[in-house]
N, C-alpha and C positions, 0 to 999 in steps of 0.2 A: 504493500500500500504506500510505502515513503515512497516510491519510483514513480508512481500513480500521479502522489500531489506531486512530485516534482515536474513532471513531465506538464502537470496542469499549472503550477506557477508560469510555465513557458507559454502560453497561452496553446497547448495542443489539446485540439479539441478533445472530447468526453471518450468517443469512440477509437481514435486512435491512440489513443493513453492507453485506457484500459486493453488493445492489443499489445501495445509496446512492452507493457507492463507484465502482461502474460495474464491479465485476471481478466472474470467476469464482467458485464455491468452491471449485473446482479447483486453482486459483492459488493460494489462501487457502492450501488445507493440503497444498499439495507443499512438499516441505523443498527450503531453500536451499540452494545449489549449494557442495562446499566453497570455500573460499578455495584458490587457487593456490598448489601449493610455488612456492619460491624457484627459480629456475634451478639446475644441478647447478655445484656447486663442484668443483675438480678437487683430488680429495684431494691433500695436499702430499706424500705418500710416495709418489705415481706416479712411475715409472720413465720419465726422458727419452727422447727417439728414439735418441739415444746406445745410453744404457744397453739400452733392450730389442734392438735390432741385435746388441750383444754378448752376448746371452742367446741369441738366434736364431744366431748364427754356432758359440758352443759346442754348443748341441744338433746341430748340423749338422758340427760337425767329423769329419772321418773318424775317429779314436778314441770317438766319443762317435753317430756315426749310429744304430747298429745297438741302442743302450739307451732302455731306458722315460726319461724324466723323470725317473724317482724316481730312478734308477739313476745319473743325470748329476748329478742334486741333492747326493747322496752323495760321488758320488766327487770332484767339485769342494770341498766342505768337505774333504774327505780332505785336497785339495790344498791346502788352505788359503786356497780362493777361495769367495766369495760376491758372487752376480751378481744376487740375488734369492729373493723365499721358492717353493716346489713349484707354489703356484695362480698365481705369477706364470709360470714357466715353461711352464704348459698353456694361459695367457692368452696370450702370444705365439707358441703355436705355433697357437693355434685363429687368429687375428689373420690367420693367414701358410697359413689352411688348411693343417695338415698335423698336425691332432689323428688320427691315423692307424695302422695298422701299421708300426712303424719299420724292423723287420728286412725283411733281404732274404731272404726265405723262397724255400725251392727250390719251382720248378716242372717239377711233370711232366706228360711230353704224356698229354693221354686215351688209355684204351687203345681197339683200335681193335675192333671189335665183330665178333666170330667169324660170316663166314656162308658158310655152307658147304649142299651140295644133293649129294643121292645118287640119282642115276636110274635103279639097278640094284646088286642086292647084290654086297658086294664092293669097294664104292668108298672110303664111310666110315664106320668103326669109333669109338665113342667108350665110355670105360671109365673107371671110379671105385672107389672102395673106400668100402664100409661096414662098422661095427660089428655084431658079435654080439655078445649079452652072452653072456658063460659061465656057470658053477656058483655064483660067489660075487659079492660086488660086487665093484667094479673090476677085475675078469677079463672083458676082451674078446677076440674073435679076430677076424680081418681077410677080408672076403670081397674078392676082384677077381673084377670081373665086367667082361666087354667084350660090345657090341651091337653088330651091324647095326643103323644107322638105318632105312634102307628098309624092309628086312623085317622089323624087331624081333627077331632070331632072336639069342640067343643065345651066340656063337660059343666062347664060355670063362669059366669059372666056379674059383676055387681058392678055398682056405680055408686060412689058415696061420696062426698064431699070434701074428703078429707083420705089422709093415708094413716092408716092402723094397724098395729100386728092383731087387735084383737078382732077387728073387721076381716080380716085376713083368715084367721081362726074361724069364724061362723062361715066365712063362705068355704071353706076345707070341709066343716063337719056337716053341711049339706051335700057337699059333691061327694063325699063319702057314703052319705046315706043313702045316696043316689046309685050311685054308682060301682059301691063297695071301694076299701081299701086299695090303695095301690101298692106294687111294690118299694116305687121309689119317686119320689117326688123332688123335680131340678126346678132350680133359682138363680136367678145372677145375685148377685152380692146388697141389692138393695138394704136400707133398716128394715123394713118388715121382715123382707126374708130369711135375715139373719137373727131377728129376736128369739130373748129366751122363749116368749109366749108362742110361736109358730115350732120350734125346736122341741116344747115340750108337748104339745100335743102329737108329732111323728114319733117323737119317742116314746110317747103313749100306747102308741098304736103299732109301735116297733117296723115303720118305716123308714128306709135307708132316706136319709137327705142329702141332697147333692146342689154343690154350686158352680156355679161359672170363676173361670178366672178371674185377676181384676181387672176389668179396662179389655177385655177380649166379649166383645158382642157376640160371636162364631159360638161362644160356647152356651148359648141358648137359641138357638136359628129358629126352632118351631115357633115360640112367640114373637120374634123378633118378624117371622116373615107374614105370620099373622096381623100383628097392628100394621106392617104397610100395607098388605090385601087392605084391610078397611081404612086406613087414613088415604088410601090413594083411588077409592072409589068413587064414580061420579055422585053419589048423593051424600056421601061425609060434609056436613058443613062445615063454615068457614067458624063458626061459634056457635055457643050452644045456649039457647036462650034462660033456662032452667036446667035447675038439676032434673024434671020430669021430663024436659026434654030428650035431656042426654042418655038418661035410664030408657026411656022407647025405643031411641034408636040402638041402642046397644040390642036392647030385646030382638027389633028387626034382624037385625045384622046377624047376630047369632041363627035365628031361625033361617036366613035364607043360606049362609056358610053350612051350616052342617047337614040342609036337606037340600038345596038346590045346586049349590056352588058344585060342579064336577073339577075335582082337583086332581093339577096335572101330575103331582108328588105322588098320586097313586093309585094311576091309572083311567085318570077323568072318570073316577067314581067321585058319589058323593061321602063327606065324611061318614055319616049316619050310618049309609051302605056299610061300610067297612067295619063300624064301631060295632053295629050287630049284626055283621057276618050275612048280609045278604048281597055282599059283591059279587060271590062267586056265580049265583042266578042271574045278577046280572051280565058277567062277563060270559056265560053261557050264551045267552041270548043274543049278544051282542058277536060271537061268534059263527053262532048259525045264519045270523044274517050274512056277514064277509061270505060265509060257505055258500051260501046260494046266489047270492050276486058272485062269485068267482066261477063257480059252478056255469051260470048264464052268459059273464063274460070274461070267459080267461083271458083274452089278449089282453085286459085291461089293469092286471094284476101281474108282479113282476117277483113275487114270492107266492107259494103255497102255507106260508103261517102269517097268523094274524100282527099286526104291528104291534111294535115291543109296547108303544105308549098306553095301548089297552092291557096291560098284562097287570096281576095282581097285586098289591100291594108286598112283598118281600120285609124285613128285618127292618125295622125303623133305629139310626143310629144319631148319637148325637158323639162326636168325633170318634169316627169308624176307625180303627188300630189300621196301620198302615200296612200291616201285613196280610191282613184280611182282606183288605183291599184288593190288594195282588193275589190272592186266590180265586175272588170272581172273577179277575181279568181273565187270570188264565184261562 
């Protein structure tokens, strides 16, 4: 490179230099590499292996475990100690890995995930409570509504003004005397459904109680899919002008859900059908019909069995084992 700029003091231009010279232009005009810092000097206010061990042992003290940094920074001045400044303190805890959650924060076990199967009505009943709005704002009233999973059917419906475990209780010990005992009766986690007074009546009666996760909807769907059926109906109103209002149409609603509604969960019967086991005469019938219209006009039929979505109502599940699953697949 001195040959370079020599040859360039002489005014010889760029490209015959750098032949002359034997280099690149490449070389020529890449910029110089910096100059090297210095090696790192070890500031003179660094804290000895001493000192920062004694920093590490007060954050680690049991009076001092369970607080942020900040919070030990403070109260050691309090005390009228100083062991070092706040960024020195999170320097030796990053140091010592344990820039971390300091508290011992409680753990709780997962809950354990409701799965429950009904292969005949009568077995399991699940019930929840929803809002109506009333006449004015913030005037609600309280529907309980309890289902048969299997057959979707109904079995009790109230309306009262207000939300009760003990409301809750009288309409249980009607639908029971209705309808006999169940085996198990599911709930999401509301207050009613968790009071002592609903808990001791199944216990009574020595039925299994089952709830929902917290904050998981999935783990009650039969009620859950029931109040949208009737809050997204076209005759649901927008308010309810009385409690006597709200009680009629609840009565309606129920009456045309469990005798008229054919529901597609099982098998576009109606619940009723299912609830007392007279689907099967129906799915008969409704079979001989396919038969003779297939019968009159085959080209018009592109299978010899009837369509799945008529077919019987099967195991009613409320979160079906995953393994299970994959056995009907198969």
């Amino acid at each position: 490179m001195a040959s370079y700029h020599g040859l360039r003091q002489q005014q010889v231009p760029t490209r015959q230099a750098a032949s002359l010279a034997g280099i690149s232009r490449t070389t020529v005009y890449r910029k110089p590499a910096p100059p090297r810092e210095p090696a790192a000097v070890t500031p003179p206010n660094k804290l000895s292996p001493a000192e920062r061990a004694a920093v590490l042992a007060a954050l680690n003290a049991p009076e001092f475990v369970d607080l942020a940094p900040m919070q030990v920074y403070a109260k050691l001045l309090d005390a009228g100690v100083y062991l070092g400044s706040l960024s020195t303190f999170y320097r030796v805890l990053e140091e010592n890995k344990q820039v971390k959650e300091r508290r011992r924060l409680a753990k709780h076990p997962p809950r354990a995930v409701p799965e429950l199967v009904a292969t005949a009505p009568g077995q399991v009943l699940t019930w929840d409570i929803t809002k109506l709005a009333g006449p004015m704002r913030g005037k609600y009233y309280d529907c309980y509504m309890m289902v048969d999973i299997h057959s979707r059917f109904i079995v009790g419906a109230h309306v009262h003004a207000s939300e009760s475990a003990v409301l809750a209780v009288e309409m249980m010990k009607e639908i029971f005397g209705i309808h006999g005992i169940p085996q198990v009766v599911h709930a999401d986690r509301g207050t009613s459904m968790t009071s002592k007074t609903v808990a001791a009546l199944l216990s009574d009666l020595e039925v299994t109680r089952s709830h929902s996760r917290p904050r998981v909807s999935n783990d009650n769907p039969y009620s859950e899919s029931l109040f949208k059926t009737m809050k997204y109906g076209p005759m649901f109103p927008e308010r309810f002008a009385s409690l006597g209002d709200a009680r009629a149409f609840i009565s309606e609603f129920v009456d045309w859900y469990n005798h008229h509604h054919q529901h597609s969960g099982i098998g576009f019967h109606t619940p009723a059908n299912v609830h007392y086991r007279l689907a099967a005469g129906v799915a008969k019938q409704r079979s001989e019909t396919l038969a003779a219209a297939r019968a009159k006009h085959p080209n018009r039929f592109t299978k010899p069995t009837d369509p799945k979505i008529l077919a019987l109502p099967g195991p009613a599940w409320i979160n079906q084992p995953k393994e299970n699953t994959e056995k009907l697949a198969a």
